[in-house]
FIKOLZA-1660 file (N, C-alpha, C; in steps of 0.1 Angstrom, whole numbers, plus 5000, padded with zeros to 4 digits):
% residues 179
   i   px   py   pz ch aa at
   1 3095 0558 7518  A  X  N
   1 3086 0557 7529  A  X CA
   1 3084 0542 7533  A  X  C
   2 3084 0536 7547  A  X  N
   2 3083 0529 7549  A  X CA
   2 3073 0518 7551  A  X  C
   3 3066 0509 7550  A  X  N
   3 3053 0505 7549  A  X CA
   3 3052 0494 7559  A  X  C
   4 3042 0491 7570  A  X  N
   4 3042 0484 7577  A  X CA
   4 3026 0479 7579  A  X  C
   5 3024 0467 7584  A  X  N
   5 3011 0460 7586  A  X CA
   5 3014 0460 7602  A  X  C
   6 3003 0467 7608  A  X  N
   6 2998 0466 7624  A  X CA
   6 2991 0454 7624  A  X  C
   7 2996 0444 7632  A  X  N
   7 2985 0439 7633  A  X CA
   7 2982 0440 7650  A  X  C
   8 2966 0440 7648  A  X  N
   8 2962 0446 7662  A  X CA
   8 2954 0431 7666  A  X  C
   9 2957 0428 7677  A  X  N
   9 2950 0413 7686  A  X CA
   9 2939 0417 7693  A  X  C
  10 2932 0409 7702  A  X  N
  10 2927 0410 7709  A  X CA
  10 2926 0410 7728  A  X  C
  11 2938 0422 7728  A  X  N
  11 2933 0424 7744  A  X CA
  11 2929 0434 7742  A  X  C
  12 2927 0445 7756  A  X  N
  12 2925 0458 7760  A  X CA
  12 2933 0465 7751  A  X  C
  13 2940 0465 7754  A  X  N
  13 2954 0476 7748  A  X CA
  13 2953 0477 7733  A  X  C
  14 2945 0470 7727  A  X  N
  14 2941 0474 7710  A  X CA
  14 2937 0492 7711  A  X  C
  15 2935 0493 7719  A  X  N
  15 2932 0511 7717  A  X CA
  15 2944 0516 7720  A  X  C
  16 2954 0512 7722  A  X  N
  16 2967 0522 7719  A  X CA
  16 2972 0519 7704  A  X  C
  17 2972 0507 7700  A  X  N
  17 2973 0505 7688  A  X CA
  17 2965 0514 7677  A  X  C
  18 2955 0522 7680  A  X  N
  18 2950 0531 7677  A  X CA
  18 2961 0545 7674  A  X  C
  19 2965 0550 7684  A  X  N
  19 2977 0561 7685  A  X CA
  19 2988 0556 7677  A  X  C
  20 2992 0544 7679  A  X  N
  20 2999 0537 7672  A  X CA
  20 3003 0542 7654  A  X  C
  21 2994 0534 7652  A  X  N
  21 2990 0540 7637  A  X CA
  21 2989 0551 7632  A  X  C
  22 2987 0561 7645  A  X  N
  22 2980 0575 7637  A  X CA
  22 2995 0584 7636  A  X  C
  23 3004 0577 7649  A  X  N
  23 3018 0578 7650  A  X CA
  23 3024 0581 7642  A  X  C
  24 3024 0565 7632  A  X  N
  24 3031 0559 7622  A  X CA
  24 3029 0571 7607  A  X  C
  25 3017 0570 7607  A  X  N
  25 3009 0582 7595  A  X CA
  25 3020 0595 7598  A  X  C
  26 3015 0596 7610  A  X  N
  26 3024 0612 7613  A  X CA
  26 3034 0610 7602  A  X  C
  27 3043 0599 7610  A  X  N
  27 3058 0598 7604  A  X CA
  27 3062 0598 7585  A  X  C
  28 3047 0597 7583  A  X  N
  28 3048 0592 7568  A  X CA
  28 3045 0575 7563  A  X  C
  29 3044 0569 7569  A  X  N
  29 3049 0559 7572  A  X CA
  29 3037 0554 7562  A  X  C
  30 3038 0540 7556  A  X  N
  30 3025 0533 7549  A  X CA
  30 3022 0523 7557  A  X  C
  31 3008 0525 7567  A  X  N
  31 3004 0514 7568  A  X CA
  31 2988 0505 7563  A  X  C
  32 2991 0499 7568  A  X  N
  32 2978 0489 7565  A  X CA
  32 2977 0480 7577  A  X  C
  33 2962 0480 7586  A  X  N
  33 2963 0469 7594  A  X CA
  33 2954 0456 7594  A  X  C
  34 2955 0451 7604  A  X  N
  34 2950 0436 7602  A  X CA
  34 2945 0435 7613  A  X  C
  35 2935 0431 7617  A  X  N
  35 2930 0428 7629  A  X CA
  35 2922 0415 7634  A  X  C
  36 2922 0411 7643  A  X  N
  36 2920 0399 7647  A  X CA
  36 2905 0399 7652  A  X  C
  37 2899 0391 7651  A  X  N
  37 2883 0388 7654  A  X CA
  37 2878 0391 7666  A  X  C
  38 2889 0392 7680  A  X  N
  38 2892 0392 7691  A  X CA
  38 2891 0408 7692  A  X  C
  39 2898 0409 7682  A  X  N
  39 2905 0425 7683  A  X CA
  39 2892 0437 7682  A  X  C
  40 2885 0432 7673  A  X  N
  40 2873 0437 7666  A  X CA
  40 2860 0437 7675  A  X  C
  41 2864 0430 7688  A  X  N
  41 2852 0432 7700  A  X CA
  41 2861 0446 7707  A  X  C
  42 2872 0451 7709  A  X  N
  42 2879 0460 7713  A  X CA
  42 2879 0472 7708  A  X  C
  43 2878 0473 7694  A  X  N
  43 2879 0484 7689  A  X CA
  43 2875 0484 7674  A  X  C
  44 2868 0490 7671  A  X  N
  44 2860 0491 7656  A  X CA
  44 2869 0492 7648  A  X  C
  45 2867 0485 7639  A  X  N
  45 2879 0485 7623  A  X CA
  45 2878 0497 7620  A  X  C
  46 2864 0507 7616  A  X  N
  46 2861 0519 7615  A  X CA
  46 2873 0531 7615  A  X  C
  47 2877 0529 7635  A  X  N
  47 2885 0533 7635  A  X CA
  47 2901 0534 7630  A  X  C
  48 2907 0522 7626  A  X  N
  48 2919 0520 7621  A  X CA
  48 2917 0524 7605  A  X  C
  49 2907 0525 7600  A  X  N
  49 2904 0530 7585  A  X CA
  49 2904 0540 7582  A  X  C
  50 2901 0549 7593  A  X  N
  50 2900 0562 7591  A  X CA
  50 2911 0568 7600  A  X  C
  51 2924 0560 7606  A  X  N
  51 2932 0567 7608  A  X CA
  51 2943 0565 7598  A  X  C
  52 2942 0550 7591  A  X  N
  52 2956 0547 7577  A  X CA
  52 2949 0549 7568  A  X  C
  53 2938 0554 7568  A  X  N
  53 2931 0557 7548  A  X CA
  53 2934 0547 7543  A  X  C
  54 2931 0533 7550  A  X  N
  54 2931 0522 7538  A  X CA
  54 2920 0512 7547  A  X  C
  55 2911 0506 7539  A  X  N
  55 2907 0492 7547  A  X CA
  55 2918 0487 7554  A  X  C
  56 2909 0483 7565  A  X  N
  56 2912 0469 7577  A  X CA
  56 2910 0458 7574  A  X  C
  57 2919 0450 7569  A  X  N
  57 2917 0436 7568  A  X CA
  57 2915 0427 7580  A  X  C
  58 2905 0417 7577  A  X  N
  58 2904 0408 7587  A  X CA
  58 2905 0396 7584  A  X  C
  59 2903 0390 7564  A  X  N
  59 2900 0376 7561  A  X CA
  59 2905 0375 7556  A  X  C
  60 2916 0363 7559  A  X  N
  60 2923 0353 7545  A  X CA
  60 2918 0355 7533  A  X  C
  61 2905 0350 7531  A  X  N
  61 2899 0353 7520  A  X CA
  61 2892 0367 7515  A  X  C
  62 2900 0374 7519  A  X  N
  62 2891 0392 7516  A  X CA
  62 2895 0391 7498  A  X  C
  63 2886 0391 7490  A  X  N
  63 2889 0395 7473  A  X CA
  63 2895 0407 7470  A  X  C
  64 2897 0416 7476  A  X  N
  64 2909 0426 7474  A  X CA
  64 2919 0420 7473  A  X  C
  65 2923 0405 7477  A  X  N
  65 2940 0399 7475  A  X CA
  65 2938 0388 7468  A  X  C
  66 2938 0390 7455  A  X  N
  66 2939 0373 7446  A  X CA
  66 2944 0365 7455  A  X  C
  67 2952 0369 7457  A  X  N
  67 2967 0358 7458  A  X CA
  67 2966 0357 7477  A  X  C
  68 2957 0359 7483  A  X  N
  68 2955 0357 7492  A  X CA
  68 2964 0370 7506  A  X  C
  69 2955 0376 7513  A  X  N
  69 2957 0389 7522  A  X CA
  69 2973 0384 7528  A  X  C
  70 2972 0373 7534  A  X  N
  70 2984 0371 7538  A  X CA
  70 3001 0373 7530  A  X  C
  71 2994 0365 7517  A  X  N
  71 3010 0365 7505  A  X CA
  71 3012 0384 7504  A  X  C
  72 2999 0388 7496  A  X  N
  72 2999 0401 7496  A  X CA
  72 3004 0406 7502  A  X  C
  73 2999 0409 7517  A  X  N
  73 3005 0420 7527  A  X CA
  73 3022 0411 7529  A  X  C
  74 3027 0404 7531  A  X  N
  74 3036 0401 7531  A  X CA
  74 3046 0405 7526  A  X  C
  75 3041 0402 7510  A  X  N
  75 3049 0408 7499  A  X CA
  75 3049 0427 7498  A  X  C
  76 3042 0431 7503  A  X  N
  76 3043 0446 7500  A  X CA
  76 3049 0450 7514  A  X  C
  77 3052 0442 7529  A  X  N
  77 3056 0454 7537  A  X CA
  77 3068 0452 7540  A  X  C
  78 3071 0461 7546  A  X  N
  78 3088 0461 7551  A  X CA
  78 3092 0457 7564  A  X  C
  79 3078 0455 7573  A  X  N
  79 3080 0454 7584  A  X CA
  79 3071 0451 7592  A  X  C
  80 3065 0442 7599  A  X  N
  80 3047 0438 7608  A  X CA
  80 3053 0442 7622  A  X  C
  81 3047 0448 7630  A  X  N
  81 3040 0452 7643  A  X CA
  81 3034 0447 7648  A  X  C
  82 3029 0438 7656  A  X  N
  82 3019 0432 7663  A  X CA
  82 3022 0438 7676  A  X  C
  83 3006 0447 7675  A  X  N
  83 3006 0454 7688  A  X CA
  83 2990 0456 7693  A  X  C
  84 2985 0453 7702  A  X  N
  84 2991 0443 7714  A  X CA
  84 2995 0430 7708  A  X  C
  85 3002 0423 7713  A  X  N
  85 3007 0409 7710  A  X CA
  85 3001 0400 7723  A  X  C
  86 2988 0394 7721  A  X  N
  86 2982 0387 7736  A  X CA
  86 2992 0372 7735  A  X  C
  87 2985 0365 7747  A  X  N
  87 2995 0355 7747  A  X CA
  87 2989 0342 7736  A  X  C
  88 2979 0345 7737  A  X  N
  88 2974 0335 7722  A  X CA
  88 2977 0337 7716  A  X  C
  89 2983 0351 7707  A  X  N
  89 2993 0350 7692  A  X CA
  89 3007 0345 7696  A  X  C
  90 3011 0348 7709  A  X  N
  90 3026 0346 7709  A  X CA
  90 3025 0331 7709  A  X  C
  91 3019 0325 7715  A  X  N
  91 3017 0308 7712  A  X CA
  91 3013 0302 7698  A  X  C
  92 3006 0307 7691  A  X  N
  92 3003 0306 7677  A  X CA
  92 3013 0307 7671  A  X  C
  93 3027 0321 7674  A  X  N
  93 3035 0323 7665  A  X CA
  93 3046 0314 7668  A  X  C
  94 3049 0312 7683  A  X  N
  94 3063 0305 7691  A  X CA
  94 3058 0287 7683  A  X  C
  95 3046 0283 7679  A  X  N
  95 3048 0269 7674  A  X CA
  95 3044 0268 7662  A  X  C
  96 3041 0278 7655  A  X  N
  96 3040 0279 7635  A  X CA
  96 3022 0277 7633  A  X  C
  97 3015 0276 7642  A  X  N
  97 3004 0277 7644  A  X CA
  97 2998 0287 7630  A  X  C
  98 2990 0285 7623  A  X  N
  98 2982 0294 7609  A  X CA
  98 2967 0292 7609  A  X  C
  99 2959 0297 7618  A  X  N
  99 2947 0293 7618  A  X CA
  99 2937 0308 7621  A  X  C
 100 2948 0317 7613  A  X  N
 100 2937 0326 7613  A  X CA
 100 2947 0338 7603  A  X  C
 101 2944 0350 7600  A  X  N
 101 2953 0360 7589  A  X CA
 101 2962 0362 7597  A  X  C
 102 2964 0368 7610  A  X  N
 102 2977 0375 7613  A  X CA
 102 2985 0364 7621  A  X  C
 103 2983 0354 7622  A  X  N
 103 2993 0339 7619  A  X CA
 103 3001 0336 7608  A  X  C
 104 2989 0337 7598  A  X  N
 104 2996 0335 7585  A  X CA
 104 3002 0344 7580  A  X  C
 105 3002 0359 7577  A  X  N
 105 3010 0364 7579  A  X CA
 105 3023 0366 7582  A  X  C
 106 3023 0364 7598  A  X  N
 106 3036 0364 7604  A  X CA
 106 3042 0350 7597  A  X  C
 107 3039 0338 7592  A  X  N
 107 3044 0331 7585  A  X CA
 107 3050 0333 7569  A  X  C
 108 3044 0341 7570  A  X  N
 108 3046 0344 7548  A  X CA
 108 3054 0352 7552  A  X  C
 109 3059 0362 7565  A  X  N
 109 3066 0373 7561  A  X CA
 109 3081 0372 7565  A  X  C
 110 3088 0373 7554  A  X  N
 110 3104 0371 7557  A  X CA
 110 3114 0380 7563  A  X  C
 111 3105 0397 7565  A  X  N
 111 3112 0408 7573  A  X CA
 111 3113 0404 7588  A  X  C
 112 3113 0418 7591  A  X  N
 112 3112 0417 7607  A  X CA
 112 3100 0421 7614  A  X  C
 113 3099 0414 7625  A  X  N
 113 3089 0411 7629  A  X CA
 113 3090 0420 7642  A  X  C
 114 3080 0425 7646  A  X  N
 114 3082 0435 7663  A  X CA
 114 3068 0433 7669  A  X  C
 115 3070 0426 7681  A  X  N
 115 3057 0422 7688  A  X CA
 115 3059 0435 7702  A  X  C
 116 3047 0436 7705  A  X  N
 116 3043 0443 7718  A  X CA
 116 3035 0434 7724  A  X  C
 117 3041 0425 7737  A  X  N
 117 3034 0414 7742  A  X CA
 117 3024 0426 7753  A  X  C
 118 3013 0423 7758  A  X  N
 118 3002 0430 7763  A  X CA
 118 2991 0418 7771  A  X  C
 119 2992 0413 7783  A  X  N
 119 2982 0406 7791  A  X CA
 119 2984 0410 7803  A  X  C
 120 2976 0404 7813  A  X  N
 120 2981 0408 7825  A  X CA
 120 2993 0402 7832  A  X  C
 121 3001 0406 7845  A  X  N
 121 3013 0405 7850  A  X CA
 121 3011 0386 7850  A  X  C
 122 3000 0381 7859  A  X  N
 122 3000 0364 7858  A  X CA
 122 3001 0361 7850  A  X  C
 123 2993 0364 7838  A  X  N
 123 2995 0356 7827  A  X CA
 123 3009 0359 7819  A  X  C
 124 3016 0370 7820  A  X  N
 124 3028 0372 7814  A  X CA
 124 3045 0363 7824  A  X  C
 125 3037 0362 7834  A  X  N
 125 3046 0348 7843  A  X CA
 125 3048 0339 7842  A  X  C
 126 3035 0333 7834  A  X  N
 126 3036 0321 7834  A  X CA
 126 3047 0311 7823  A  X  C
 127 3052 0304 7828  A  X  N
 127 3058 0296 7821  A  X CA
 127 3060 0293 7808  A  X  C
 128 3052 0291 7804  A  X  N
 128 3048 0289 7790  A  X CA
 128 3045 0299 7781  A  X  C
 129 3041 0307 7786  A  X  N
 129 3045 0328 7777  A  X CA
 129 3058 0328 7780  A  X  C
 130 3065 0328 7788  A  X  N
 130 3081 0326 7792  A  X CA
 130 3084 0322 7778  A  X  C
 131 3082 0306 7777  A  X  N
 131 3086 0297 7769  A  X CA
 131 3088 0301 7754  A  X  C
 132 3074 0307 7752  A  X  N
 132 3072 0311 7739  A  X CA
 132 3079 0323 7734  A  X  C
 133 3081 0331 7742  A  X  N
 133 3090 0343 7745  A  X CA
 133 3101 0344 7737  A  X  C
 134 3108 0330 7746  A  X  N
 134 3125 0328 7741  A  X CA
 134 3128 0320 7731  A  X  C
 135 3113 0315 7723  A  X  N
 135 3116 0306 7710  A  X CA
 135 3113 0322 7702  A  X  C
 136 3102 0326 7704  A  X  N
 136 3102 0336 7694  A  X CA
 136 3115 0347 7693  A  X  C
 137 3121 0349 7702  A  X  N
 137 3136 0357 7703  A  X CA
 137 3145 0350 7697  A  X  C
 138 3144 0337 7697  A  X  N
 138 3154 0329 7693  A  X CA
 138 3151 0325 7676  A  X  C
 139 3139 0328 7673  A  X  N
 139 3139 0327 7657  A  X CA
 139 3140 0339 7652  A  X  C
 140 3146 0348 7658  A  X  N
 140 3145 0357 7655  A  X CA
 140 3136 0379 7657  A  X  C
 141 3124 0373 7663  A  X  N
 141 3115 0381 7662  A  X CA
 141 3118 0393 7674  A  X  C
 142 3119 0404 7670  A  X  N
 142 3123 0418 7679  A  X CA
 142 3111 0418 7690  A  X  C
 143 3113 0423 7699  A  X  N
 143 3102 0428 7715  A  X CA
 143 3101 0443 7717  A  X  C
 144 3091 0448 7720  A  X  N
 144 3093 0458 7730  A  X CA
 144 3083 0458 7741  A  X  C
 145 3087 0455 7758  A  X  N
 145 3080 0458 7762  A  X CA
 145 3076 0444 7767  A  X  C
 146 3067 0436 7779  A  X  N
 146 3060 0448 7784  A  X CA
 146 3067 0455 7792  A  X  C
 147 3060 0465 7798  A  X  N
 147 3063 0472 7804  A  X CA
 147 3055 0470 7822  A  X  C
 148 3058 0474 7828  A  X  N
 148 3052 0477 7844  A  X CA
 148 3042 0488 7844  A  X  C
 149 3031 0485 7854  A  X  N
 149 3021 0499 7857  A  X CA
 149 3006 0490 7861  A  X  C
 150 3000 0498 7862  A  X  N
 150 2986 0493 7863  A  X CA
 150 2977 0489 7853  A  X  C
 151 2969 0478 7860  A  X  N
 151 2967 0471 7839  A  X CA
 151 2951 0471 7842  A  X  C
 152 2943 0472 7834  A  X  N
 152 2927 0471 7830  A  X CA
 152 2919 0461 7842  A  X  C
 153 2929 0451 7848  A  X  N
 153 2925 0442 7856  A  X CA
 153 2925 0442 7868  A  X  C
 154 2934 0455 7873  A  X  N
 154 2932 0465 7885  A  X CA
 154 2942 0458 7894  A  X  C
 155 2954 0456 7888  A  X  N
 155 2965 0450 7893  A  X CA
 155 2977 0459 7888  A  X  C
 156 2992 0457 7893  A  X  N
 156 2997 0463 7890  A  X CA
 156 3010 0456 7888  A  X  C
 157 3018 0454 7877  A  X  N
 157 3028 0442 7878  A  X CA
 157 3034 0448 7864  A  X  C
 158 3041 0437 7859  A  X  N
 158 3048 0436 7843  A  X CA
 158 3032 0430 7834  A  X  C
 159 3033 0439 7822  A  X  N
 159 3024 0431 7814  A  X CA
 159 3020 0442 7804  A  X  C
 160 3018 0456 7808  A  X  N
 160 3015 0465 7805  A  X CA
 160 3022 0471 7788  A  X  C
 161 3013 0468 7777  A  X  N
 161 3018 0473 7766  A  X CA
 161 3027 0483 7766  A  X  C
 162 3038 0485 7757  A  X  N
 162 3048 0493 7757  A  X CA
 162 3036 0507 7751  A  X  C
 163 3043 0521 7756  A  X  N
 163 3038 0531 7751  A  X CA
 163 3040 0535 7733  A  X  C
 164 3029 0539 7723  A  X  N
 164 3030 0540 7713  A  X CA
 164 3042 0545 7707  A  X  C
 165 3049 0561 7715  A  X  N
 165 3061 0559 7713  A  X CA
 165 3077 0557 7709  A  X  C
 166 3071 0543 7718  A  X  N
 166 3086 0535 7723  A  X CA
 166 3083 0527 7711  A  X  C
 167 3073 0521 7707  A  X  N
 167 3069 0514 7699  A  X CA
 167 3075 0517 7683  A  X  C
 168 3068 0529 7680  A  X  N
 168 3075 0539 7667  A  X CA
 168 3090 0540 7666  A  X  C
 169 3095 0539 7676  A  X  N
 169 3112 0541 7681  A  X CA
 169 3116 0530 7678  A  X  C
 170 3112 0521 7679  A  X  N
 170 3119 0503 7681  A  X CA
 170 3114 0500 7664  A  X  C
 171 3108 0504 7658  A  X  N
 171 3102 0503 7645  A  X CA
 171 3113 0512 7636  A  X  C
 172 3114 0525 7638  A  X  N
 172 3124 0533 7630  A  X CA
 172 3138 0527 7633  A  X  C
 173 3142 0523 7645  A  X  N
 173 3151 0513 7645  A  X CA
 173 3156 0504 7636  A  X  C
 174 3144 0495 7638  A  X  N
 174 3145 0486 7625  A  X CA
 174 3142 0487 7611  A  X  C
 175 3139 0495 7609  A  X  N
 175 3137 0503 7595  A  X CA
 175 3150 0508 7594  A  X  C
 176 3153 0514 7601  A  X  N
 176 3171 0521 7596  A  X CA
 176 3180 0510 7593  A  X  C
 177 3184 0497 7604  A  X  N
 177 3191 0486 7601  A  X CA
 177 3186 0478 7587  A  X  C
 178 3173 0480 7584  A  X  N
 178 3171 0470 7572  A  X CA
 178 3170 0477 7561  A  X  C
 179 3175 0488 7556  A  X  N
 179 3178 0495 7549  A  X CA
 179 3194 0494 7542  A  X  C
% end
């Protein structure tokens, strides 16, 4: 069975990250998620607990991980998800940036990595999400998405979280290769 850390950010789209998970469960799958402080104005940890039967982590320092939530989850999964992926983690992660758990994380963790970038179409143009885009592709880190449609912002462009899914798809993917 496969085990993966969602980690869920803070845009809108943290409520598909919701289906997400409950997806993943379907499949068997082990997860555990992590959520960002951001994240946690979006959608109640509550919820993510009671769809993976496991606490939601949110602190470096949670005492459930001696050894610290980051090395932990690290060391136990096979594969992180960052879904939504706003443009503030992708800049956190494109320059090694560690100033919060699902930073550090994505730092401690030596698997593969699968972002679902999620902001609106402007902000997903701009240059510097561009930027960060092709370093994070270029160190390696898998994409799905975004995708085009109508976004929370009442615009309609690229930017739009990939569907849960496509998501699970792009994940069993890489779970079959790293096997």
């Amino acid at each position: 069975m496969p085990k993966v850390v969602v980690v869920v950010t803070g845009g809108i789209a943290a409520y598909k990250a919701a289906a997400l998970v409950s997806l993943l469960v379907k499949q068997d799958w082990e997860v555990r998620v992590v959520m960002t402080a951001s994240a946690e104005q979006m959608v109640a940890a509550a919820t993510f607990a009671a769809l993976s039967a496991r606490p939601v982590v949110t602190d470096v320092f949670d005492p459930a991980f001696p050894l610290g939530a980051h090395i932990e989850l690290a060391r136990w999964a096979d594969g992180i998800v960052v879904a939504p992926a706003t443009a503030n983690w992708l800049a956190k992660a494109a320059i090694g940036l560690a100033d919060d758990l699902s930073s550090l994380l994505y730092l401690a963790f030596p698997g593969p990595t699968l972002v679902a970038p999620a902001m609106n179409a402007e902000m997903w143009a701009q240059p510097a999400v561009q930027r960060n885009v092709r370093q994070l592709l270029a160190d390696g880190v898998h994409f799905v998405g975004p995708e085009s449609g109508w976004q929370a912002c009442r615009t309609d462009g690229a930017g739009r979280m990939s569907e849960p899914p496509e998501i699970l798809a792009q994940l069993q993917g890489l779970a079959s290769r790293s096997q």
